[in-house]
VOZA-902072 format. One record per residue: residue number from 1; x, y, z of N, C-alpha, C in turn; residue in three letters; chain. Coordinates in pm, whole numbers, padded with zeros to 5 digits. Layout:
<pts>
(NUM, (X, Y, Z), (X, Y, Z), (X, Y, Z), ALA, A) ...
</pts>
This chain:
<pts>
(1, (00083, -00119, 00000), (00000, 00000, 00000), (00087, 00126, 00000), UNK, A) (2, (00219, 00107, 00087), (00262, 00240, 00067), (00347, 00247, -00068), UNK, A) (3, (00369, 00168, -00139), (00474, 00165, -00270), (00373, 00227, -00364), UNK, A) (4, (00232, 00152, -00356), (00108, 00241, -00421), (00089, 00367, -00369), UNK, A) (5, (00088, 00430, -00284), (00094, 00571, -00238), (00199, 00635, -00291), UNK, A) (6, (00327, 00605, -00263), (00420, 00642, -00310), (00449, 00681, -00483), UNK, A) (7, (00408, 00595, -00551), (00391, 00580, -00741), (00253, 00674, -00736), UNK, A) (8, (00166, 00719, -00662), (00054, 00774, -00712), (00115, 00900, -00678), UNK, A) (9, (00154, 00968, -00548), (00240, 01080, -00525), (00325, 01072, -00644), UNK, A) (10, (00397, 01014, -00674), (00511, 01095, -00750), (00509, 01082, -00882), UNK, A) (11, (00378, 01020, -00952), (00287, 01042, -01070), (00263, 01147, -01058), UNK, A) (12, (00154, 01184, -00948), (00105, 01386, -00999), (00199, 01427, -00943), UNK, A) (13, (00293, 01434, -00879), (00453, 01575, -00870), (00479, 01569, -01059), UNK, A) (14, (00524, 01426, -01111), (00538, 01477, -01240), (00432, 01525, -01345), UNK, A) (15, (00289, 01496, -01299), (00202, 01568, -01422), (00214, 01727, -01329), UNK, A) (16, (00210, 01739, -01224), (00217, 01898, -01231), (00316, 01956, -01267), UNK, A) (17, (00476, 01929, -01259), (00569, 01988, -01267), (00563, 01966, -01454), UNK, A) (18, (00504, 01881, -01518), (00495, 01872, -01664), (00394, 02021, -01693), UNK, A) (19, (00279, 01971, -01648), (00190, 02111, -01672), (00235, 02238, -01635), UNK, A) (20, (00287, 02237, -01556), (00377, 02409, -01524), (00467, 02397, -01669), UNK, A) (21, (00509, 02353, -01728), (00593, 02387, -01859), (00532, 02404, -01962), UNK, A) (22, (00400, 02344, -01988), (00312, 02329, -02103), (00211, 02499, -02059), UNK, A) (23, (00214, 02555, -02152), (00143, 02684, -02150), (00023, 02666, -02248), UNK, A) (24, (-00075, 02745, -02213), (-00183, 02724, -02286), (-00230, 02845, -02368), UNK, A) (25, (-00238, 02862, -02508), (-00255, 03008, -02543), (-00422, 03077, -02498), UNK, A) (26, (-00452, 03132, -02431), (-00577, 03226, -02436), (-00633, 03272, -02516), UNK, A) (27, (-00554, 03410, -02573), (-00621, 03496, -02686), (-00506, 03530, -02820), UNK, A) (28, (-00549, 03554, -02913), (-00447, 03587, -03024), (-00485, 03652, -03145), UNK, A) (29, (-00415, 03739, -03161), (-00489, 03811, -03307), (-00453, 03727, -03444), UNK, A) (30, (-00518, 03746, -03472), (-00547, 03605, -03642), (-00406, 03646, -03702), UNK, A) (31, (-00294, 03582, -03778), (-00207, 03582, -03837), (-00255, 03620, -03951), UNK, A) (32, (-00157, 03710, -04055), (-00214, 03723, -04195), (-00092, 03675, -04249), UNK, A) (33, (-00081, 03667, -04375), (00062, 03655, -04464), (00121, 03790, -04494), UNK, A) (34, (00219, 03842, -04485), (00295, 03950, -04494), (00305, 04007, -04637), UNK, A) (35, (00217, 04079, -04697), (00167, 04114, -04839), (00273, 04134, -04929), UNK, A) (36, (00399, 04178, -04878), (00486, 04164, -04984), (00516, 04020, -05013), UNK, A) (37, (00555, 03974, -04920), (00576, 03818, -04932), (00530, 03726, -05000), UNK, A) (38, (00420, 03772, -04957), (00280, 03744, -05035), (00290, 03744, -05205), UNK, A) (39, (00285, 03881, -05191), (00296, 03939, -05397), (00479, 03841, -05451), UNK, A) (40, (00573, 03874, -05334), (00657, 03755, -05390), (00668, 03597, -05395), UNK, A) (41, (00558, 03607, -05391), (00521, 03445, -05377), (00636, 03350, -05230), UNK, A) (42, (00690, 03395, -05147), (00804, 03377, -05069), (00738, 03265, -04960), UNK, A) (43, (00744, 03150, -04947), (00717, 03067, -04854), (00792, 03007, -04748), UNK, A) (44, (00790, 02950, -04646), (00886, 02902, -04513), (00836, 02899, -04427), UNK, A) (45, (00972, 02869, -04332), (00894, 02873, -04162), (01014, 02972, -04070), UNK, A) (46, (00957, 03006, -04008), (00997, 03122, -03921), (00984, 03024, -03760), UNK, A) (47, (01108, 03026, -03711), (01076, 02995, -03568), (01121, 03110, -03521), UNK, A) (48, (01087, 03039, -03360), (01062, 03166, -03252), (01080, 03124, -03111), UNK, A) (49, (01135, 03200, -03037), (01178, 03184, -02900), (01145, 03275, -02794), UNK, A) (50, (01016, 03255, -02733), (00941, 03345, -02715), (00931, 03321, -02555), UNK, A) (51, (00906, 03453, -02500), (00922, 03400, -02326), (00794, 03481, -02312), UNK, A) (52, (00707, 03404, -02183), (00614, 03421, -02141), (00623, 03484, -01964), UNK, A) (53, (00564, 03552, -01943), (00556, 03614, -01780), (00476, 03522, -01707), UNK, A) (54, (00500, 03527, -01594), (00371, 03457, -01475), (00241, 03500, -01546), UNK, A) (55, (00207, 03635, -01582), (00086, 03646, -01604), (00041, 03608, -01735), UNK, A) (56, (00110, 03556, -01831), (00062, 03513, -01955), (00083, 03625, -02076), UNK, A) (57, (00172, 03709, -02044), (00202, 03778, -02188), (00335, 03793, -02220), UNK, A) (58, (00329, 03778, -02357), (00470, 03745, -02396), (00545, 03870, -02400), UNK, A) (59, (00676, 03872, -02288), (00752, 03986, -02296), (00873, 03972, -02376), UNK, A) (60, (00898, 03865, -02505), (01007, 03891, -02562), (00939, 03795, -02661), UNK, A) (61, (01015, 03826, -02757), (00951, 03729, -02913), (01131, 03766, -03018), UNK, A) (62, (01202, 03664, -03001), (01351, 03618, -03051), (01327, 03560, -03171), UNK, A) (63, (01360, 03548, -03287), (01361, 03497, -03414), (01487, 03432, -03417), UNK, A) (64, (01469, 03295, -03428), (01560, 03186, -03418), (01579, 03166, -03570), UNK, A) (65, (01520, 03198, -03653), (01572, 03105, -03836), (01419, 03182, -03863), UNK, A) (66, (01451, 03173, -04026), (01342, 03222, -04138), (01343, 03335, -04239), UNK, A) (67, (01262, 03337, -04336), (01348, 03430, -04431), (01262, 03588, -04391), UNK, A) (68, (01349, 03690, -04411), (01344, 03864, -04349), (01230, 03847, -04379), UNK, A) (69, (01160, 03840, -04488), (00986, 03938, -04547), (00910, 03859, -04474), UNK, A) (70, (00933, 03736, -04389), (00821, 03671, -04298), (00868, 03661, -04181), UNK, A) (71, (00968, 03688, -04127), (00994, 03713, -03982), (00944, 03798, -03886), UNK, A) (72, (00913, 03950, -03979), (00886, 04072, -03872), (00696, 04037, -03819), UNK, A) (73, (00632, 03946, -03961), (00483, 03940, -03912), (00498, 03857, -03830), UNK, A) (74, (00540, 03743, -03826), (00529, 03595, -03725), (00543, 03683, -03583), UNK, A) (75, (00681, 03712, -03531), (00718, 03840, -03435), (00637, 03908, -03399), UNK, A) (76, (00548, 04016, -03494), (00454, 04103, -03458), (00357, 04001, -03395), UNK, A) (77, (00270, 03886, -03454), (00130, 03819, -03458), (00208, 03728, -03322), UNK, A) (78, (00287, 03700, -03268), (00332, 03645, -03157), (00332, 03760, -03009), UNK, A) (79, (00344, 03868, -03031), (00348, 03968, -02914), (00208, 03963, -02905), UNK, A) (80, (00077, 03919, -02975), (-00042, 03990, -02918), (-00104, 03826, -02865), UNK, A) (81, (-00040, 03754, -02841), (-00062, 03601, -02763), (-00077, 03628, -02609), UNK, A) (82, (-00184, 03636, -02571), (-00138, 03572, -02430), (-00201, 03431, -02382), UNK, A) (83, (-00160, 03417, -02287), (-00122, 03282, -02216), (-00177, 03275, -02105), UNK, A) (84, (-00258, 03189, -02053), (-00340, 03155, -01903), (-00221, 03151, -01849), UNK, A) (85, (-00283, 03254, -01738), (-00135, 03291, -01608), (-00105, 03148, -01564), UNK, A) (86, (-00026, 03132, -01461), (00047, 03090, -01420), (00033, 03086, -01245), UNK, A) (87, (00003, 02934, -01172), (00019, 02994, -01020), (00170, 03081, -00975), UNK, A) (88, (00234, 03038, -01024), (00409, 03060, -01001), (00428, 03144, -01087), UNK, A) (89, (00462, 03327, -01024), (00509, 03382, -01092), (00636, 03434, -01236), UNK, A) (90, (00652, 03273, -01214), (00784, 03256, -01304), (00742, 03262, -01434), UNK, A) (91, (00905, 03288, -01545), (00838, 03317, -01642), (00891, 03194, -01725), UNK, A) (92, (00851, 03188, -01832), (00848, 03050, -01936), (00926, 03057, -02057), UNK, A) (93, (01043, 02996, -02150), (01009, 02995, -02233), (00953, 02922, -02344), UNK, A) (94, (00895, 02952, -02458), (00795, 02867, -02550), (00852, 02910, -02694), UNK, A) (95, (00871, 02792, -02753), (00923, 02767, -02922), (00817, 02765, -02957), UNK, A) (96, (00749, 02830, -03081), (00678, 02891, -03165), (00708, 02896, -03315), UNK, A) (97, (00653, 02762, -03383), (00722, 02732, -03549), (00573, 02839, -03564), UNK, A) (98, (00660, 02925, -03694), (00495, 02932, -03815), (00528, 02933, -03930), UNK, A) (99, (00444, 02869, -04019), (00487, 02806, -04147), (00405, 02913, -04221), UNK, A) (100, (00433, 02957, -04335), (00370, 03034, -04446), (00384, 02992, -04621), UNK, A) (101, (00262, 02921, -04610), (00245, 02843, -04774), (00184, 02927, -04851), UNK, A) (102, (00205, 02920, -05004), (00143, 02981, -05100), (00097, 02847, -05149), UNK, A) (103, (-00064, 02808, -05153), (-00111, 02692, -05241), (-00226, 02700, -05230), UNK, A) (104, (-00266, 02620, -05391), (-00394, 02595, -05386), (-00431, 02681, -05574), UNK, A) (105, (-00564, 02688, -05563), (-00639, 02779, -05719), (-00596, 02901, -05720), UNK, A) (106, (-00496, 02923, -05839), (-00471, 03066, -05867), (-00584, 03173, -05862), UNK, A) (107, (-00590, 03324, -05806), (-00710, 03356, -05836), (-00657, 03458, -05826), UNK, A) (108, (-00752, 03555, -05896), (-00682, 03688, -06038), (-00651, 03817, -05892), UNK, A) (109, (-00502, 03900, -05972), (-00495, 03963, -05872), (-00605, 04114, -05855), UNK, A) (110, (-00687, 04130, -05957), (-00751, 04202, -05936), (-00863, 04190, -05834), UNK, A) (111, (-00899, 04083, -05771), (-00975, 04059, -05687), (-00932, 04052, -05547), UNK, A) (112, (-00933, 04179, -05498), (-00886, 04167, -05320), (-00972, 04107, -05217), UNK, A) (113, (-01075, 04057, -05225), (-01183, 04046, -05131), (-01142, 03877, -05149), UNK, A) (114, (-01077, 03852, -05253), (-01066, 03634, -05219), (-00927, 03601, -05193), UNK, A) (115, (-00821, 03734, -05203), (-00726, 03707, -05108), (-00696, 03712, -04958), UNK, A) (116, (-00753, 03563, -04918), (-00753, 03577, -04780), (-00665, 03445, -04749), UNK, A) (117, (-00639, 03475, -04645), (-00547, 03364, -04569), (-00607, 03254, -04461), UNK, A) (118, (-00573, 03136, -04504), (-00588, 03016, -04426), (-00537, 03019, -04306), UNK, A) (119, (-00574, 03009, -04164), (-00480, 02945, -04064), (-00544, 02867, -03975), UNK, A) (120, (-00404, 02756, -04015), (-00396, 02622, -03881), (-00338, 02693, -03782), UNK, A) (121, (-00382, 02565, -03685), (-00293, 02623, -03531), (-00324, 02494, -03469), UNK, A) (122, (-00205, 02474, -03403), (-00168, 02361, -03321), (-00129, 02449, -03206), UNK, A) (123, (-00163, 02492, -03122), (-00110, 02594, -03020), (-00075, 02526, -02924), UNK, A) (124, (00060, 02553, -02860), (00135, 02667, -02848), (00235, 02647, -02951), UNK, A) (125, (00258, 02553, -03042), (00367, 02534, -03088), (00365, 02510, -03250), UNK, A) (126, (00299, 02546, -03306), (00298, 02604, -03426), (00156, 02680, -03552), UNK, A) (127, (00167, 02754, -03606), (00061, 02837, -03667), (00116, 02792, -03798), UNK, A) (128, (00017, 02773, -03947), (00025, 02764, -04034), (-00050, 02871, -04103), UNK, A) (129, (-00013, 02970, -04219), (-00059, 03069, -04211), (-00044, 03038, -04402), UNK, A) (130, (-00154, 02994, -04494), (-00144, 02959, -04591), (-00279, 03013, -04744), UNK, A) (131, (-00220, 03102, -04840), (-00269, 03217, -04886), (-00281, 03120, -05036), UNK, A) (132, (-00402, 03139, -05145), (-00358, 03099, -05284), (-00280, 03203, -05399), UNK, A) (133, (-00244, 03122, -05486), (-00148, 03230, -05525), (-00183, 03316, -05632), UNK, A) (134, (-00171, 03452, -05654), (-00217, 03520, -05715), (-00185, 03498, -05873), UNK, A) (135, (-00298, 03551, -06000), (-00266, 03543, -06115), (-00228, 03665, -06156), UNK, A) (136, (-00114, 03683, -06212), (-00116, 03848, -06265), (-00132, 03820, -06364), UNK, A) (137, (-00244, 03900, -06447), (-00257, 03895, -06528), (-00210, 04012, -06640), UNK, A) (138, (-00140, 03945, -06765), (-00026, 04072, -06839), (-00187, 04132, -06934), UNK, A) (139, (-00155, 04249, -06975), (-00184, 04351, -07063), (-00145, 04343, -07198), UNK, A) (140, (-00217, 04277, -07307), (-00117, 04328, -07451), (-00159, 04474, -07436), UNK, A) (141, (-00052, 04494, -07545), (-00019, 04617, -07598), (-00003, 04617, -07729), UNK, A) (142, (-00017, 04748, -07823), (-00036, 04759, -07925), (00128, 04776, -07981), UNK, A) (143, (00139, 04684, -08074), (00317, 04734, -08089), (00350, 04733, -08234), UNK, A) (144, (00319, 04905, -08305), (00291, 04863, -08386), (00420, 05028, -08445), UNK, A) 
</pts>
């Protein structure tokens, strides 16, 4: 009986001391694709090394790898995350992949209202943020 007491104690010490590491996201403003990026058709993943406060907001957002024209949005759309506090004022940190695809039915760039962006989310640990790709369409000209 006490070896069973003992394995049941030190089962929940490790699911709590597990759950104090696992953060849970709260609230977040919707990711978009970064419009130049976008118009350059530029796809990847951007990680992130992001520290969280006792109270659940992220006071630092570090760019670990990814290419410049999609780093500064991932960064930006990561500062407006917060995170269910914390009993223990301590602060956390949390790796944060986000992937940015161009796929799917070309659709004409004159139409702004159907360029909109897809997003997955596996939270806390990665956002997929995935746009179709635009048609430009050329102009003849008279060449005469």
């Amino acid at each position: 009986m006490k070896t069973l007491l003992a394995l049941l104690t030190f089962t929940f010490c490790i699911a709590v001391h597990a759950a104090e590491f696992q953060r849970t996201v709260q609230s977040m403003d919707i990711p978009t694709y970064p419009p130049l990026a976008y118009q350059l058709r530029i796809q990847g993943t951007v990680k992130l090394s992001v520290v969280v406060n006792g109270d659940g907001q992220v006071t630092k957002a570090k760019v670990t790898s990814g290419h410049q024209l999609l780093q500064a949005a991932a960064a930006e759309n990561v500062k407006t995350w917060r995170f269910v506090a914390l009993p223990s004022s301590s602060s956390s940190e949390v790796a944060i992949t986000y992937v940015y695809k161009i796929e799917g039915e070309e659709i004409p760039y004159a139409e702004p209202d159907r360029r909109r962006s897809r997003v997955s989310l596996d939270l806390p640990a990665s956002v997929e943020v995935s746009a179709a790709p635009m048609k430009i369409e050329t102009v003849a000209t008279d060449s005469r």
